[in-house]
Backbone bond lengths (Angstrom), bond angles and torsions (degrees), N, CA, C in turn:
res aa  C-N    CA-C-N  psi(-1)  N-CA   C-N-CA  omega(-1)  CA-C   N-CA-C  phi
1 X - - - 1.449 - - 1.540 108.58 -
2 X 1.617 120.13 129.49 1.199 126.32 -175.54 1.651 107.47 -79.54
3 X 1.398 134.20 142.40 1.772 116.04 155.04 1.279 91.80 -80.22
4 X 1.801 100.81 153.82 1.126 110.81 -162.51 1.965 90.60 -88.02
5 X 1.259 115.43 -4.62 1.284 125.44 -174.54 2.220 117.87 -77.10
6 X 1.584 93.25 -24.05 1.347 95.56 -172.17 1.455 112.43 89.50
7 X 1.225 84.45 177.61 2.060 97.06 -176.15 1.993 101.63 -57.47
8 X 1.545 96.44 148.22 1.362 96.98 155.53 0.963 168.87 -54.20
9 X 2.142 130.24 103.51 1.158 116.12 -109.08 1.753 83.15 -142.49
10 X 1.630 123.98 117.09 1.602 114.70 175.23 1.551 109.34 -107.41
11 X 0.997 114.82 126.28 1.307 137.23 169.76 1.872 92.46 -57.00
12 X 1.856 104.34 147.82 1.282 120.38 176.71 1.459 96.97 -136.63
13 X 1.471 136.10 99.77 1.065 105.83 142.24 1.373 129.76 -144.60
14 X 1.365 105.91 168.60 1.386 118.96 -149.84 1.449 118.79 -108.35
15 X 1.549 81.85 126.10 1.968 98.15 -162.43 1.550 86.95 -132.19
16 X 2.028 116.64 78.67 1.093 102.21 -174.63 1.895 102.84 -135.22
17 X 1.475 88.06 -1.90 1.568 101.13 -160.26 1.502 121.42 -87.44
18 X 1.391 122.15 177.80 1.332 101.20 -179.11 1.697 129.27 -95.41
19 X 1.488 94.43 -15.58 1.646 107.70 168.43 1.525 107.66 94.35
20 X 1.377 112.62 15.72 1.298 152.40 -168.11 2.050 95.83 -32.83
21 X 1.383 100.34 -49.60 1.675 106.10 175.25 1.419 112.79 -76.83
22 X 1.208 119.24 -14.42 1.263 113.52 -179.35 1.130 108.18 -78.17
23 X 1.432 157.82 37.39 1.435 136.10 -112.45 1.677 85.64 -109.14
24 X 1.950 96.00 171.90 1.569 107.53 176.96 1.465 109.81 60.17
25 X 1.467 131.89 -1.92 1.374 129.85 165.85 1.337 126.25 -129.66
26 X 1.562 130.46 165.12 1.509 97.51 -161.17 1.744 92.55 -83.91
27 X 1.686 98.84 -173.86 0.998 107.09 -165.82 1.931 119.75 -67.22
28 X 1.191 109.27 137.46 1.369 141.41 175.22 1.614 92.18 -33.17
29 X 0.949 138.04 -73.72 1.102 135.27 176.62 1.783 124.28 -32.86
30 X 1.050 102.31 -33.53 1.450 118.23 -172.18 2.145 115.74 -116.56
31 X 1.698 105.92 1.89 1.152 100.84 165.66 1.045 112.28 -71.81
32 X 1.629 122.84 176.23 1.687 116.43 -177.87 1.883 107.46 -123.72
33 X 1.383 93.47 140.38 1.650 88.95 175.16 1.713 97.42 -105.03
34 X 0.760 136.34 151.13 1.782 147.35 142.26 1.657 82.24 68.03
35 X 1.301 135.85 41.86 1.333 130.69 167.07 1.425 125.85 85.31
36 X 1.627 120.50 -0.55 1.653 157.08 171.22 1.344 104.56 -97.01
37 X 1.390 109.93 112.85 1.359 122.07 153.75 2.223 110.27 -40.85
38 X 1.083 106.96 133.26 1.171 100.24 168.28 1.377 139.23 -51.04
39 X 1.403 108.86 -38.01 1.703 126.86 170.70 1.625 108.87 -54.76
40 X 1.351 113.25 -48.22 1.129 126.75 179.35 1.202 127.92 -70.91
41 X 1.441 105.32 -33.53 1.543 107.16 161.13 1.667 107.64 -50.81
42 X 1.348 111.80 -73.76 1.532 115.83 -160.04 1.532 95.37 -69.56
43 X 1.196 146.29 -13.32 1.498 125.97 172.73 1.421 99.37 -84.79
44 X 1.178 129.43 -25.23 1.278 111.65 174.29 1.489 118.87 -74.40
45 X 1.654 111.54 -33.06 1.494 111.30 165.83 1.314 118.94 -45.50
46 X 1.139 125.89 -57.96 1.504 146.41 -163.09 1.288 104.31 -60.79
47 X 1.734 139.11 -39.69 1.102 163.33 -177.15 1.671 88.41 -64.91
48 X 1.254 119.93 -80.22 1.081 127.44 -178.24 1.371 131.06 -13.24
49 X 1.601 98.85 -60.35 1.754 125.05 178.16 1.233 111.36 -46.19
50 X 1.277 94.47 -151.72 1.380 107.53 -179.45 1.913 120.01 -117.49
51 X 1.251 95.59 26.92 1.640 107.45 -159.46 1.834 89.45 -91.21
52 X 1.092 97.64 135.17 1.746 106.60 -175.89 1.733 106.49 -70.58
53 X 1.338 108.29 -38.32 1.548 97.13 -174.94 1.757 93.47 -131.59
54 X 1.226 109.83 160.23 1.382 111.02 159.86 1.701 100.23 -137.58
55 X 1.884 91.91 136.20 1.747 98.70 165.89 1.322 100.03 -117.54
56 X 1.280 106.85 149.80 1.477 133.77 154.87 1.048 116.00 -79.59
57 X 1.570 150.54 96.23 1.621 128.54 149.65 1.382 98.54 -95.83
58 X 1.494 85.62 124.38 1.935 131.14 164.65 1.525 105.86 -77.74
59 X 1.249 107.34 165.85 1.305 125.59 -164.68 1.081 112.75 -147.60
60 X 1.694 108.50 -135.89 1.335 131.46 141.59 1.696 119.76 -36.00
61 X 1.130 139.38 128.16 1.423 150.49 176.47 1.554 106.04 64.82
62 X 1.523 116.27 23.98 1.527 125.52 176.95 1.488 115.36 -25.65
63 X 1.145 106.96 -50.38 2.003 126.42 -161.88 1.818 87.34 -77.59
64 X 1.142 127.51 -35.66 1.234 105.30 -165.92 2.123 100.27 -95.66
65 X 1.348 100.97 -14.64 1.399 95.24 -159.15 1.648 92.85 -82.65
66 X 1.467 108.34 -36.94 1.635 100.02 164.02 1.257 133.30 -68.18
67 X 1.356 119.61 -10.27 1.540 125.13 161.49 1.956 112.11 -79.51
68 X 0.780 105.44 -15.75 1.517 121.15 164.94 1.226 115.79 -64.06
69 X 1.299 106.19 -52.39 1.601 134.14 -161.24 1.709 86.53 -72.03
70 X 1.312 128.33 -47.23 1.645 132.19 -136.61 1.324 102.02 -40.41
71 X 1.135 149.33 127.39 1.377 161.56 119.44 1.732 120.21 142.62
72 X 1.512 104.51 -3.39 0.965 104.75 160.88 1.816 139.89 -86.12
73 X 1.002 124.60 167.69 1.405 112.87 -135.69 1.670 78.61 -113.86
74 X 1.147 117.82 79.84 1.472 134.46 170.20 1.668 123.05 -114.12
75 X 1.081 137.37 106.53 1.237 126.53 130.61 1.405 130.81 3.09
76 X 1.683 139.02 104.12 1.570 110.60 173.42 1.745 93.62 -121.82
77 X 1.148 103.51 158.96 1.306 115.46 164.15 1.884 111.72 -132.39
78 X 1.102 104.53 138.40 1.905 89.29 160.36 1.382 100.43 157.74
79 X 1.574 123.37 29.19 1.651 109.62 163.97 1.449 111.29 -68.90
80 X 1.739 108.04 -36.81 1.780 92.45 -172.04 1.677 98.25 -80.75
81 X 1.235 137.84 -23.23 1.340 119.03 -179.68 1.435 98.35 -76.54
82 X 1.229 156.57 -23.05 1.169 122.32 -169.28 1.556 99.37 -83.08
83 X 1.458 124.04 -31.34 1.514 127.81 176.98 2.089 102.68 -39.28
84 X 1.275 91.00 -56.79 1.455 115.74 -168.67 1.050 140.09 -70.40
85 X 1.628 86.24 -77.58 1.952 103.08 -179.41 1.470 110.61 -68.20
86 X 0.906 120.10 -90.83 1.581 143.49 -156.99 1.812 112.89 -13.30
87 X 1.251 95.09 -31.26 1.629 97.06 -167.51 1.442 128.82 -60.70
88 X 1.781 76.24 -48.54 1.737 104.68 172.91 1.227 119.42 -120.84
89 X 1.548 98.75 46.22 1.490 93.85 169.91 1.331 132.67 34.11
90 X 1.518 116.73 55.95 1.267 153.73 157.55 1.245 142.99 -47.45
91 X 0.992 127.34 50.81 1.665 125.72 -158.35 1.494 103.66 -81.42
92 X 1.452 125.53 -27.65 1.937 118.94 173.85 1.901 91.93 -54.43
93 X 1.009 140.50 -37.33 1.539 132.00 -162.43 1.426 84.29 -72.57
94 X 1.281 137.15 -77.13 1.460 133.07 -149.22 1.832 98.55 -41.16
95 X 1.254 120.06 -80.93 1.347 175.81 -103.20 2.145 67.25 -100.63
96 X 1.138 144.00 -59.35 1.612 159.85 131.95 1.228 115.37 9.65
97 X 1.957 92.29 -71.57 1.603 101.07 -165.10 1.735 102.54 -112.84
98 X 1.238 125.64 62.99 1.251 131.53 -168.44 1.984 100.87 -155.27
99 X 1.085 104.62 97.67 1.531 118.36 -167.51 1.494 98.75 -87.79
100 X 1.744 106.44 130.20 1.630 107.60 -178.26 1.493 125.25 -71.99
């Protein structure tokens, strides 16, 4: 029997940054469209698909982006990237703390 989904496929995405262009507002990640935080929109998309796992690495505004996150059935990772990555835009940290 084939999945109609294909080989096994994890979604990465990254809610770690500071929103730096968005400036003077809070972060991009956490504005709301149609009453949905933005993060939450697309982690809930991603959930949706057909992607076997989804991670979150958090960052910058971590505590709020996981209260965003609350009830969805996500994976998060991102204590050593927020230690790490995030500042300087770091992708060897992710790429580190991301187990195959």
């Amino acid at each position: 029997m084939t999945d109609a989904c294909g080989p096994p496929v994890a979604g990465v995405i990254l809610a770690a940054g500071r929103s730096e262009r968005f400036a003077g507002r809070p972060s991009k990640l956490l504005a709301e469209l149609a009453g949905e935080t933005l993060v939450r929109r697309v982690v809930r998309a991603a959930l949706g698909s057909c992607l076997r796992q989804v991670l979150v690495v958090v960052g910058h505004t971590a505590a709020d982006v996981r209260q965003a996150l609350a009830g969805l059935d996500v994976e998060r990772h991102g204590e050593d990237v927020i230690l790490r990555g995030y500042r300087e835009r770091c992708l060897p940290d992710l790429y580190a703390s991301v187990e195959p």
